[in-house]
C-alpha positions as CSV (number, residue, x, y, z in Angstrom):
1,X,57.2,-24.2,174.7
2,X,54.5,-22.5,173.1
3,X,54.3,-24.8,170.0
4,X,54.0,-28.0,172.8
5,X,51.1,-26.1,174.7
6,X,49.3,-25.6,171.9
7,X,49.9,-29.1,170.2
8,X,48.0,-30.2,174.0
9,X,45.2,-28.0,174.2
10,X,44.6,-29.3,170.1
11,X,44.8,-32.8,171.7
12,X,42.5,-32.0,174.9
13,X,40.0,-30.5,172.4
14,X,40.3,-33.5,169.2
15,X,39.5,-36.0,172.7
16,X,36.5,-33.8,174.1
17,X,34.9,-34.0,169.9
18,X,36.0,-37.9,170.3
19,X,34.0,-38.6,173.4
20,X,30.9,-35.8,172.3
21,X,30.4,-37.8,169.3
22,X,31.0,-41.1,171.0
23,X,28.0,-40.2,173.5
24,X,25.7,-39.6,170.9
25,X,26.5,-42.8,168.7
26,X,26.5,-44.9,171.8
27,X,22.9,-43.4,172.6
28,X,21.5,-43.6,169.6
29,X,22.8,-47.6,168.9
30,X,20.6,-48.8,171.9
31,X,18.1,-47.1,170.3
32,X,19.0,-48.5,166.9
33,X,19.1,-51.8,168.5
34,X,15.7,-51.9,170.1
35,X,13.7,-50.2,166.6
36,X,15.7,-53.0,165.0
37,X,14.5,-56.3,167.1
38,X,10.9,-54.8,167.9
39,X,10.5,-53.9,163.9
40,X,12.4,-57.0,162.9
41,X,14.6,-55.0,160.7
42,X,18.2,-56.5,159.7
43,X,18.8,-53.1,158.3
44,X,18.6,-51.6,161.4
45,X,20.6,-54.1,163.2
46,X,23.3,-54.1,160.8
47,X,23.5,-50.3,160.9
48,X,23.5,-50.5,164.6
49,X,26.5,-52.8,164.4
50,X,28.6,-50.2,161.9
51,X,27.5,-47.8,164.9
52,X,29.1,-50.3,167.5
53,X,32.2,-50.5,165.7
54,X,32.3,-46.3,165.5
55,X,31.3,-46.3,169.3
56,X,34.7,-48.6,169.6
57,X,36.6,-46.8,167.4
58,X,35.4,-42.8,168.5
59,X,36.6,-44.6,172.3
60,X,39.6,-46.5,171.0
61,X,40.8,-42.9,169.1
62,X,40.2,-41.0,172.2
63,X,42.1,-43.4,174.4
64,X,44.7,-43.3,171.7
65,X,44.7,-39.4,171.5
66,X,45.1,-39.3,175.3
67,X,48.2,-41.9,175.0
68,X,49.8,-40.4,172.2
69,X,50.4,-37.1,174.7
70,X,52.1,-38.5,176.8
71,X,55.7,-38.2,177.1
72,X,58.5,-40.5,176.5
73,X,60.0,-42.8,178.7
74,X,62.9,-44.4,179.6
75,X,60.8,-47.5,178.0
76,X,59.1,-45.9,175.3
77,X,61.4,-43.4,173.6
78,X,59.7,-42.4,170.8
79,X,56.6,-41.8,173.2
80,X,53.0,-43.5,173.0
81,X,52.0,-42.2,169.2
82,X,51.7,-46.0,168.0
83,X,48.7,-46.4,170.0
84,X,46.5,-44.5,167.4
85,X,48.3,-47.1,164.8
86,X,46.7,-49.9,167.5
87,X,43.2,-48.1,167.9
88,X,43.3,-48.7,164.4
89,X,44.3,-52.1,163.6
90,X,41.9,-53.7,166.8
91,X,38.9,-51.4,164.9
92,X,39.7,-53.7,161.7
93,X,39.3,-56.7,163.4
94,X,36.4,-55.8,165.0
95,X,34.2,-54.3,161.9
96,X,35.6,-57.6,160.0
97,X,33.9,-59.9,163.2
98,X,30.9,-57.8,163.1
99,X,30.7,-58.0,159.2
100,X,31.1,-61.9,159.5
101,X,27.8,-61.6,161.9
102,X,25.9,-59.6,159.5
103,X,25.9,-61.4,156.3
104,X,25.9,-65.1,158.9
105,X,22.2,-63.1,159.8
106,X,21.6,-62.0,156.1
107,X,21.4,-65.5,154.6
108,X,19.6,-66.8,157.4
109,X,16.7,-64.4,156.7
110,X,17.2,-65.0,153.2
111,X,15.8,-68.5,154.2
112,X,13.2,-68.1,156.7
113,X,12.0,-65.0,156.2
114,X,10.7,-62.4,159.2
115,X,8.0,-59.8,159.2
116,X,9.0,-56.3,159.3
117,X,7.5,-53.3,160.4
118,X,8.2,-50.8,157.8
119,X,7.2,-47.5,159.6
120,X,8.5,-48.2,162.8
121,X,12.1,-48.8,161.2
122,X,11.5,-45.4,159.0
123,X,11.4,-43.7,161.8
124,X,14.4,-45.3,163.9
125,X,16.2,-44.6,160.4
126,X,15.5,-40.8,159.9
127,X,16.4,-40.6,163.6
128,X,19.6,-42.5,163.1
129,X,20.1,-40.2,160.1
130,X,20.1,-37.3,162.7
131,X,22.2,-38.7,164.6
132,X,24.8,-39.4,162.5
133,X,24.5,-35.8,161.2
134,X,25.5,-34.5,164.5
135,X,28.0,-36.8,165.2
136,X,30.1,-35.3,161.6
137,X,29.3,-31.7,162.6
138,X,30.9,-32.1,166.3
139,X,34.2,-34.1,164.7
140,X,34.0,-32.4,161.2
141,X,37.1,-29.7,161.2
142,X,37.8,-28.3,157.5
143,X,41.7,-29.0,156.8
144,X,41.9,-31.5,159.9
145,X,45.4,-32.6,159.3
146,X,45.4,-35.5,163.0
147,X,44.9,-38.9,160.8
148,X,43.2,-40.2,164.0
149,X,40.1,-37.5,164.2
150,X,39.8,-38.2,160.1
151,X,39.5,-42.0,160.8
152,X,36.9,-40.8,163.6
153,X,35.1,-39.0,160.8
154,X,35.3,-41.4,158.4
155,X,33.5,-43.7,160.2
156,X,30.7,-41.8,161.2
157,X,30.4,-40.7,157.5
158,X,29.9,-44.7,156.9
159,X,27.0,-44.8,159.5
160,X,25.2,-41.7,158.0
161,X,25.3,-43.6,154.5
162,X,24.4,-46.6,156.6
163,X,21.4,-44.8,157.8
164,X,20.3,-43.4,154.5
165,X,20.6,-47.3,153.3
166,X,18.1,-48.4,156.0
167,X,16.0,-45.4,154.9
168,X,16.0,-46.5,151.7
169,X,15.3,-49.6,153.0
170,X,12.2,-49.2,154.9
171,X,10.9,-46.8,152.2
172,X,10.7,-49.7,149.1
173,X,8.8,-52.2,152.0
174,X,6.5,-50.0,153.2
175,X,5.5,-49.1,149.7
176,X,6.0,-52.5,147.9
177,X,4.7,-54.4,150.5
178,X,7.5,-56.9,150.7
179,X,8.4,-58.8,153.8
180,X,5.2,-57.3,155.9
């Protein structure tokens, strides 16, 4: 009985990380996607997208993590754990719609070309950066064995590289000059 207590009170504390990080990605995407349209910045955009689809999955994970306690049923007898296997496949689909959107927006600024305000995205970026930072710190566990919680990281490890990309980013135009 002990072992089943404890396996709940991991599971009640893997779903409070999942929806503390989830807060703070789904906070700072609106903000992502403002910086991005008022400083024109696809970077920013796509990297708020990548933080969409972590905002889906961090929810889809904890949804999954809150399913996968339950019990088994007379319908289900091995129990809800596939739902975590589900969380996962629907966040596939979705980063593959998402990715279809981003390079569909890449090729049309490829053609017509938009200004961009270099400092204004810098800043959204280092921000994001933050961000990003404390998402992995409230998820990151060393030896975290639940393969749910190390997708959850995972993906918040992609949008802190995202976020160092758009840094990168907005560093070579403001200093080169191109597309402002």
């Amino acid at each position: 009985m002990d072992n089943c207590d404890h396996h709940h009170t991991k599971d009640n504390s893997n779903t409070r990380r999942l929806l503390w990080a989830f807060g703070v990605i789904v906070v700072f995407m609106v903000v992502e996607i403002i910086g991005g349209i008022l400083s024109g910045s696809l970077a920013l955009l796509a990297d708020a997208t990548h933080m969409l689809t972590d905002g889906l999955a961090l929810a889809l994970a904890a949804s999954a993590q809150i399913l996968a306690a339950r019990p088994a049923d007379n319908k289900l007898h091995f129990g809800y754990r596939r739902t975590q296997v589900l969380s996962a496949f629907v966040n596939g689909i979705f980063m593959a719609v998402l990715l279809a959107w981003i390079v569909y927006e890449a090729i049309r600024r490829s053609l017509n070309p938009i200004e961009i305000n270099a400092p204004l995205m810098l800043g959204v970026a280092i921000i994001g950066l933050g961000a990003n930072v404390v998402a992995f710190f409230i998820l990151h566990r060393p030896g975290e064995r639940d393969l749910n919680m190390r997708g959850a990281l995972l993906h918040v490890i992609g949008d802190l590289l995202g976020s160092v990309a758009a840094i990168i980013a907005a560093i070579v135009i403001w200093t080169t000059g191109w597309m402002q």
